[in-house]
VMD Tcl script that draws the C-alpha trace (Angstrom):
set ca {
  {69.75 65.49 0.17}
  {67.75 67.83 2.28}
  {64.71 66.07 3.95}
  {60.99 67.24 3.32}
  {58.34 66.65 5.39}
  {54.94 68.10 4.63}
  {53.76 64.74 5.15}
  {53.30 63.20 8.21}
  {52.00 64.21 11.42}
  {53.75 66.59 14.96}
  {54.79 63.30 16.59}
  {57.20 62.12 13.56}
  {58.51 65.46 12.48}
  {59.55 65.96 15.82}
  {60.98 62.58 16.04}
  {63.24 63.43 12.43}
  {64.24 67.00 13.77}
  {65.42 65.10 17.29}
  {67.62 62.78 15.18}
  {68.99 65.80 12.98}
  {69.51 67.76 16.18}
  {71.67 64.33 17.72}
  {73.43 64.07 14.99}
  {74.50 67.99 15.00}
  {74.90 68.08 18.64}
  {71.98 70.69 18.89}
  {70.50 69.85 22.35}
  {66.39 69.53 23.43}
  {64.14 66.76 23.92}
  {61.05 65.79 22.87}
  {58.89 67.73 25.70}
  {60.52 70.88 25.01}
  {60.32 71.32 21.65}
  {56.37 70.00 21.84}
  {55.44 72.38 24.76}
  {57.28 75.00 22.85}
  {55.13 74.06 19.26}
  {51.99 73.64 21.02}
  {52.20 77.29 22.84}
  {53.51 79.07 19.38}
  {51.30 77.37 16.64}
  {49.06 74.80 17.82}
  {50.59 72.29 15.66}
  {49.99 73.81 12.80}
  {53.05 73.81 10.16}
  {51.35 76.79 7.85}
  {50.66 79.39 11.19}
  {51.47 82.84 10.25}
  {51.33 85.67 12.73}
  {50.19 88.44 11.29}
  {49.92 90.80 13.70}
  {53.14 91.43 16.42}
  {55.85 93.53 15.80}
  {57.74 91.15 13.32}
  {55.14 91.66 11.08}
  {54.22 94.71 11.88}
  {57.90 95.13 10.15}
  {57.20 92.80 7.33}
  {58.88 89.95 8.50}
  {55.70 87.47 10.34}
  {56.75 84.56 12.40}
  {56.15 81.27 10.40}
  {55.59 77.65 11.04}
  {55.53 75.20 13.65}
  {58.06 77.24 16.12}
  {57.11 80.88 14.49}
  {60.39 81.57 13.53}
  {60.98 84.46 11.15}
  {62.98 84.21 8.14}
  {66.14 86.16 8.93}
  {66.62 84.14 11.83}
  {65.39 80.85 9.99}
  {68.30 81.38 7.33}
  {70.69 82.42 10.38}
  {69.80 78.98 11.69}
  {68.73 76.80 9.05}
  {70.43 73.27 9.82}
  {72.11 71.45 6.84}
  {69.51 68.29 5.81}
  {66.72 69.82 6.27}
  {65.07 71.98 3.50}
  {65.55 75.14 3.37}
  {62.03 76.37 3.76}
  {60.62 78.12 6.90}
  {57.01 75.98 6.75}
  {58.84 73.05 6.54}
  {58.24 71.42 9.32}
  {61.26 69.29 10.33}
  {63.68 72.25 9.42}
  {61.25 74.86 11.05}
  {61.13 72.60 14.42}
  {65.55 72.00 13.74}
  {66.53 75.94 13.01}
  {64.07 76.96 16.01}
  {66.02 74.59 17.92}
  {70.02 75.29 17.09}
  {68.85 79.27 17.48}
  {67.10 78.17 21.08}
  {70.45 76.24 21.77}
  {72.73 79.59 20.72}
  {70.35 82.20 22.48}
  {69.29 80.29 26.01}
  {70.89 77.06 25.84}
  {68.33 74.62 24.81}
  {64.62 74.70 23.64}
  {63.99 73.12 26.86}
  {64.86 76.56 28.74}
  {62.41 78.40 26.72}
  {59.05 78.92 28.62}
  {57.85 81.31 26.80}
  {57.55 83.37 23.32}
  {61.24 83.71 22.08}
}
mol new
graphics top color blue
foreach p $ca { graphics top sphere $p radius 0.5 }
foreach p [lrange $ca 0 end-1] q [lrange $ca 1 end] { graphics top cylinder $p $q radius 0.2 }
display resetview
């Protein structure tokens, strides 16, 4: 069953995504992926950007990671629900696309 976590707070839905990404072998630590969240959203798990060239296209950046949703359902990590705001799968899907594209969310310094 796919996890859902609109409640709680940044610290424990990075803490689920990190055990999600261990158990899928999708690398990053706990730094990286709160540097990363702090410099994209804030924190906040409902962001929307609603003005670069994604949505410019129609297609804003979302969630905790701004990820938009072709490349959320390119990345989307089984266990996690399969919604973009969520923030556990936003945070795990940002993460396994960070891993494919550079590596690691750790090697990502800056918008992505």
């Amino acid at each position: 069953a796919a996890s859902t976590a609109k409640s709680g707070n940044l610290d424990s839905w990075i803490k689920q995504s990190l055990a999600i990404m261990k158990a899928k072998h999708i690398p990053g630590s706990y730094d990286g992926l709160k540097r990363n969240i702090m410099r994209e959203s804030g924190g906040n798990p409902n962001a929307q950007n609603n003005w670069d060239i994604n949505a410019q296209k129609g297609i804003p950046s979302k969630g905790l990671l701004q990820v938009i949703d072709p490349t959320f359902n390119a990345y989307h990590v089984d266990g996690t629900a399969h919604s973009v705001t969520d923030p556990v799968a936003n945070i795990t899907a940002a993460a396994n696309y960070a891993a494919h594209r550079y590596g690691s969310i750790d090697n990502v310094n800056s918008a992505y």
